[in-house]
BAVO-909456 format. One line per field, with one value per residue (C-alpha): residue in three letters; y, z, x. Coordinates in nm, 4 decimals, m for minus. Example, Ala and Ser with C-alpha at 12.3 -4.5 7.8 and 13.67 -1.06 7.14 Angstrom:
REM residues 2
type = (ALA; SER)
yy = (m0.4500; m0.1060)
zz = (0.7800; 0.7140)
xx = (1.2300; 1.3670)
REM end
This chain:
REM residues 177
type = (UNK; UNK; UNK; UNK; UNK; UNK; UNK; UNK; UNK; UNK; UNK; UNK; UNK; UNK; UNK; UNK; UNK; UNK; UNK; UNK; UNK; UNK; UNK; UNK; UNK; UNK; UNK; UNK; UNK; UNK; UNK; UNK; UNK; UNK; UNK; UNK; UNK; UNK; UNK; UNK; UNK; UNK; UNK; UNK; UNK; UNK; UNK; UNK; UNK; UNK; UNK; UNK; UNK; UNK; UNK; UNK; UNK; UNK; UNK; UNK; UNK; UNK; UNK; UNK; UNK; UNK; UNK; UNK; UNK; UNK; UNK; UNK; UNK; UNK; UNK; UNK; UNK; UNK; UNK; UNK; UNK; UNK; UNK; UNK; UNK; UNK; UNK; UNK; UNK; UNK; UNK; UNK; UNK; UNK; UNK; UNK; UNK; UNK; UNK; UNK; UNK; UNK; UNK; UNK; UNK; UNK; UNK; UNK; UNK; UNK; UNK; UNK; UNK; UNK; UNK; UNK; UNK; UNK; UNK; UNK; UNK; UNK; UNK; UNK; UNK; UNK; UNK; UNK; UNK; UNK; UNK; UNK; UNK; UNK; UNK; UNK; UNK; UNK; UNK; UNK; UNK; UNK; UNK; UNK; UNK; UNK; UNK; UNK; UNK; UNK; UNK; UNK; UNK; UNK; UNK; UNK; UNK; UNK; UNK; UNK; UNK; UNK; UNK; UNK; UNK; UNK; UNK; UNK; UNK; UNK; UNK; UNK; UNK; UNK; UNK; UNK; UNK)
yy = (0.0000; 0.3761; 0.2617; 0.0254; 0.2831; 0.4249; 0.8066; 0.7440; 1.0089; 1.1467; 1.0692; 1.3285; 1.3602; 1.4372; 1.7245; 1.8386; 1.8776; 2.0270; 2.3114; 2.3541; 2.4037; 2.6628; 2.8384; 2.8121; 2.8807; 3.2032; 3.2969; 3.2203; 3.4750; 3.7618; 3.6970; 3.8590; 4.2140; 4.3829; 4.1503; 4.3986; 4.1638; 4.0753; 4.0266; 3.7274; 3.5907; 3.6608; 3.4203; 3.1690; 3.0891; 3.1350; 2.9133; 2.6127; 2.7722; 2.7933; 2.4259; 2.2897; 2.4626; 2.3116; 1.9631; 2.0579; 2.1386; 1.9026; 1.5513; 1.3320; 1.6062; 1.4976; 1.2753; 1.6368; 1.7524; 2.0705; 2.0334; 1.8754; 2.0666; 2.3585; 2.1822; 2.0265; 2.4208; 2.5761; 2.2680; 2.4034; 2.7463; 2.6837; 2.4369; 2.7610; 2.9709; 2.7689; 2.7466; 3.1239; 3.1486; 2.8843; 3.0843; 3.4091; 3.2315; 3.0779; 3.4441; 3.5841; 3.6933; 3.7175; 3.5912; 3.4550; 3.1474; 2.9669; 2.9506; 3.3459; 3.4064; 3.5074; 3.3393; 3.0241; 3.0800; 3.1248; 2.8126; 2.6330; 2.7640; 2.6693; 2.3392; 2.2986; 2.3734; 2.1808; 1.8630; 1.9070; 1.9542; 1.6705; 1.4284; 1.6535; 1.5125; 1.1627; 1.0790; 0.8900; 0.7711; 0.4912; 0.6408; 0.9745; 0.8822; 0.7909; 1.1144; 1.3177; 1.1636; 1.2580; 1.5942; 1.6273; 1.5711; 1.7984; 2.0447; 2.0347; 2.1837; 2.5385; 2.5583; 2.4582; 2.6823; 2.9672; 2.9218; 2.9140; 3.1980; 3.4329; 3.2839; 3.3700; 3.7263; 3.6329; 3.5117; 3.7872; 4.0391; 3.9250; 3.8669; 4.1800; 4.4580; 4.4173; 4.0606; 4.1744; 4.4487; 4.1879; 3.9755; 4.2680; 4.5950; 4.8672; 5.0278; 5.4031; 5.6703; 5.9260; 6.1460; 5.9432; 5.8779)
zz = (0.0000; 0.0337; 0.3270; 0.1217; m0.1780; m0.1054; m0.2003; m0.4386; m0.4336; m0.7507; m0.6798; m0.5122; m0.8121; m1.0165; m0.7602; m0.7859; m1.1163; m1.2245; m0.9789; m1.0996; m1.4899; m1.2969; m1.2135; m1.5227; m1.7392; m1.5160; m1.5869; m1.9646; m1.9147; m1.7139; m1.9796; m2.2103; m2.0569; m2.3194; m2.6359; m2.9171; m2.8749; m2.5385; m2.4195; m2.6887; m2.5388; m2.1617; m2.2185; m2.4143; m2.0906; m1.7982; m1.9367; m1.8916; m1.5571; m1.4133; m1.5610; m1.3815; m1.0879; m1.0973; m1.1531; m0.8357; m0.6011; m0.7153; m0.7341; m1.0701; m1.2556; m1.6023; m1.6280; m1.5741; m1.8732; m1.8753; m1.7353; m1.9983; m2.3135; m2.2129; m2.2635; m2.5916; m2.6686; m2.5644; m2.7484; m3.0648; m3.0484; m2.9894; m3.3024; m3.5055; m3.3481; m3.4728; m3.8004; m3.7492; m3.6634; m3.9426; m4.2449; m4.0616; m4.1102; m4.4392; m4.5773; m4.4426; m4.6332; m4.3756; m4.3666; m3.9737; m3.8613; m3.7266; m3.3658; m3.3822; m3.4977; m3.2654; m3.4299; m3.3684; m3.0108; m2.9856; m3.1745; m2.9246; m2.6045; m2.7871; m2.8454; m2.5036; m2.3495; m2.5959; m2.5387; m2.1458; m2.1943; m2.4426; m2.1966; m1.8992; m2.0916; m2.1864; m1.8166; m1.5927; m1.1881; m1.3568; m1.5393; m1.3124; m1.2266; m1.5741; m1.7191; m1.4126; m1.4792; m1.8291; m1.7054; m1.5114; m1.8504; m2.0806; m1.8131; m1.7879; m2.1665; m2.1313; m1.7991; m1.9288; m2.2405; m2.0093; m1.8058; m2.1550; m2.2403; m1.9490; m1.9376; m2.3071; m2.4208; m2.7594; m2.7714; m2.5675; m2.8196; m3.0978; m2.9359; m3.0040; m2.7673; m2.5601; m2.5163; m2.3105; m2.1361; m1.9041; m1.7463; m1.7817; m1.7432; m1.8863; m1.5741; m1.4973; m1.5552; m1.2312; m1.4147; m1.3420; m1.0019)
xx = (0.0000; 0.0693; 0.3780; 0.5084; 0.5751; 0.9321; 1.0230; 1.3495; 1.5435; 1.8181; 2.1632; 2.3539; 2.5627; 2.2432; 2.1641; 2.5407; 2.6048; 2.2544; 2.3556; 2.6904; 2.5511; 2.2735; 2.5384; 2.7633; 2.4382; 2.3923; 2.7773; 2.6956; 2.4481; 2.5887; 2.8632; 2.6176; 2.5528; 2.7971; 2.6867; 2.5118; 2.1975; 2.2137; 1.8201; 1.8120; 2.1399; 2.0223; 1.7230; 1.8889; 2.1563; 1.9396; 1.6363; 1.8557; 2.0133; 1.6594; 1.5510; 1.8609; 1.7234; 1.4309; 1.5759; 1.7915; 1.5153; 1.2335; 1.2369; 1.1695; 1.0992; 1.2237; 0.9202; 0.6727; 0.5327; 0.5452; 0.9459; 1.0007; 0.7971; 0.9493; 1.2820; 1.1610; 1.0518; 1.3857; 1.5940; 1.4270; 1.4823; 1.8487; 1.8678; 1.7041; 1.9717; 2.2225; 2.1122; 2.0851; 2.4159; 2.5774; 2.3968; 2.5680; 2.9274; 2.8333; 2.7572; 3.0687; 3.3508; 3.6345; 3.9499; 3.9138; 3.9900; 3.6863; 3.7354; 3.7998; 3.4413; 3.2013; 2.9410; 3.1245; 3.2158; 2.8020; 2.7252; 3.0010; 2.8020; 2.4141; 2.5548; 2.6477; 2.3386; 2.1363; 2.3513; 2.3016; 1.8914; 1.8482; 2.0620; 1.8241; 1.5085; 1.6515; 1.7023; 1.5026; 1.5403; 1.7149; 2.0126; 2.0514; 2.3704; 2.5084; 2.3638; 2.5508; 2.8662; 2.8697; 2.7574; 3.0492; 3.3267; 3.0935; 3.0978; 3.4639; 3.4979; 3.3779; 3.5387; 3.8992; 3.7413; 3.6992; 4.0436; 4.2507; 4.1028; 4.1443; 4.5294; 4.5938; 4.6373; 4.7062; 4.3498; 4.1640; 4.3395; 4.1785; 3.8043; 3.5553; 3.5470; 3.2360; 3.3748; 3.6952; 3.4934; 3.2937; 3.5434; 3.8195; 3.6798; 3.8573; 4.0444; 3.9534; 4.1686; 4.2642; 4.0370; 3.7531; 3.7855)
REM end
């Protein structure tokens, strides 16, 4: 009967790493402040940051409906962004190498959190653990991503302005203080 039904719980790993990519998601998107588009960019990182949250603070919630529509719904709008993005590239006439294109760098991040949300959505009380293991080497990428980056100034000199301003911000002159 109703006692003999016992409350499973997610792995702690599960919990773990779906609040790590929260807060990664939310870096991706305070990362964003300076971009020329930046509302469309905003909403694009913290959708999955607050669906990890959920996943965090709930219990079996990849089998809810309307958890996992809106995934289904946020999946898709990333895949048109990155078609978006692609045809962007593909019409561009510039003599960059791929990597230094920040059309490429944003196709790298929607990737990411598309892969995370379709494993998300794919997982069930029975494969938790698997899923946060993998979650744990995919999230490794854009940190060691990020790291490289801030340790390379041959690679932060080439990245568009309102890129360096967020994590470096230009240092005021006596004049200003």
């Amino acid at each position: 009967m109703m006692s003999d039904l016992k409350t499973v719980k997610e792995p702690l790993e599960w919990k773990l790493i779906n609040l790590i990519l929260a807060v990664l998601f939310s870096l991706f998107a305070y990362v964003q402040k300076n971009d020329p588009d930046p509302e469309i960019w905003i909403a694009i990182y913290l959708i999955p940051a607050l669906l990890c949250i959920v996943l965090v603070v709930t219990t079996n919630t990849t089998s809810n409906p309307i958890w996992r529509m809106m995934t289904l719904l946020h999946i898709i709008a990333i895949f048109v962004f990155i078609m978006y993005q692609i045809k962007i590239i593909m019409d561009s006439s510039t003599d960059e190498r791929f990597y230094e294109m920040e059309e490429a760098r944003e196709i790298g991040g929607l990737l990411f959190a598309v892969i995370w949300l379709v494993l998300c959505r794919n997982s069930t009380m029975s494969n938790y653990r698997r899923t946060a293991y993998i979650g744990m080497v995919i999230t490794a990428v854009p940190i060691l991503l990020w790291i490289g980056i801030a340790l390379s100034e041959d690679y932060r000199a080439g990245v568009p302005e309102h890129c360096k301003t967020v994590m470096y911000p230009p240092e005021k002159s006596n004049t200003e203080l």
